[in-house]
C-alpha atoms as one frame of an Amber mdcrd trajectory, in Angstrom:
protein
 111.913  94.389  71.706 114.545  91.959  71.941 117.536  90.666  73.986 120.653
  89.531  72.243 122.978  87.120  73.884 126.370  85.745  72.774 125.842  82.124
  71.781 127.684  80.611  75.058 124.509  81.346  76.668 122.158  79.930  74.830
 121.926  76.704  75.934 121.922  78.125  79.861 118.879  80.075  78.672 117.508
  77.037  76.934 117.892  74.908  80.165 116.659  77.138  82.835 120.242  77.589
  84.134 120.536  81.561  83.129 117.594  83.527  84.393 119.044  86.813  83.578
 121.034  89.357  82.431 122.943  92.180  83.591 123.561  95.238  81.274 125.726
  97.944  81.188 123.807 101.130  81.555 119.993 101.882  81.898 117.728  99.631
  79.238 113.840 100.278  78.880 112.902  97.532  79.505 109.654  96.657  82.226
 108.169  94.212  83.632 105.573  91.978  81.913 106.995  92.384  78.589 107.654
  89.638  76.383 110.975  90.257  74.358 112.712  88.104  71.593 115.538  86.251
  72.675 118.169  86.174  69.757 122.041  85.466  69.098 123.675  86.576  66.171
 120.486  88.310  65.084 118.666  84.955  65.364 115.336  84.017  67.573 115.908
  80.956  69.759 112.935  81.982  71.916 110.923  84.478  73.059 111.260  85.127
  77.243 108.637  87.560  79.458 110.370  90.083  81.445 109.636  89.624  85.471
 111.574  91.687  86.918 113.871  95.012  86.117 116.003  96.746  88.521 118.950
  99.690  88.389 122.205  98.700  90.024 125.972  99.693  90.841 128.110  97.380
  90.112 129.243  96.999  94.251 125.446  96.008  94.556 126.270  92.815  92.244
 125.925  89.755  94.897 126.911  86.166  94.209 123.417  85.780  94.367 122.776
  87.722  90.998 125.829  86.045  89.457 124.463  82.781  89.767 120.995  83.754
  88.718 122.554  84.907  85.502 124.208  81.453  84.954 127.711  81.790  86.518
 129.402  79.763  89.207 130.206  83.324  90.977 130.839  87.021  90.852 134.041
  86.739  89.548 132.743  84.600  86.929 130.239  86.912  86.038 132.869  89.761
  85.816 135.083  88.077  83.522 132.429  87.366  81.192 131.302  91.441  81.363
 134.973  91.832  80.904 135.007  89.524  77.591 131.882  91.546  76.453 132.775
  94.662  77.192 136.286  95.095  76.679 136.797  95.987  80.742 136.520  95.089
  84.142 132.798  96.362  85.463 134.556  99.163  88.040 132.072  99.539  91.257
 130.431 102.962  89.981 129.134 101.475  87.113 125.535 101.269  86.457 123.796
  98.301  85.333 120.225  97.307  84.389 119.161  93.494  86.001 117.004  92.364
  83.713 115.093  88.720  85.200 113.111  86.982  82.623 110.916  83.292  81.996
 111.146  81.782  78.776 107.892  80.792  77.288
């Protein structure tokens, strides 16, 4: 299994500043399993999965945002925005996936 990021995250990964990632819709993903990390179809680490949990986007706190490397909520949901093509609307359903690199 594997989690692809876009390459202006790497280096948060790399330094311990992003410790997770929110994605659109349900992902099987549990905890306690170790995934590839990859960008462009390239490993830059493998990471074990600590935590997964199923959210609406109004359950999004700052909290998460900065967890997952951003300065704030909005922050995050411009970057969603940019990866997605749209603003995350609050009935949206994401999977919060928390991870440790190894």
């Amino acid at each position: 299994m594997r989690l692809d990021f876009s390459r202006e995250f790497v280096d948060l990964i790399l330094r311990g500043r992003k410790r997770s990632t929110l994605r659109l819709g349900p992902k099987p993903l549990f905890p306690g399993l170790v995934v590839e990390l990859t960008t462009g179809g390239r490993r830059f680490g493998r990471a074990l999965v600590r935590e997964v949990r199923f959210l609406l986007w109004s359950e999004v706190t700052e909290e998460i945002a900065r967890m997952d490397g951003f300065g704030s909520r909005a922050e995050l949901e411009e970057a969603l925005e940019r990866i997605y093509g749209r603003r995350p609307r609050n009935g949206d359903f994401f999977t919060l996936i928390v991870f440790e690199l190894l």
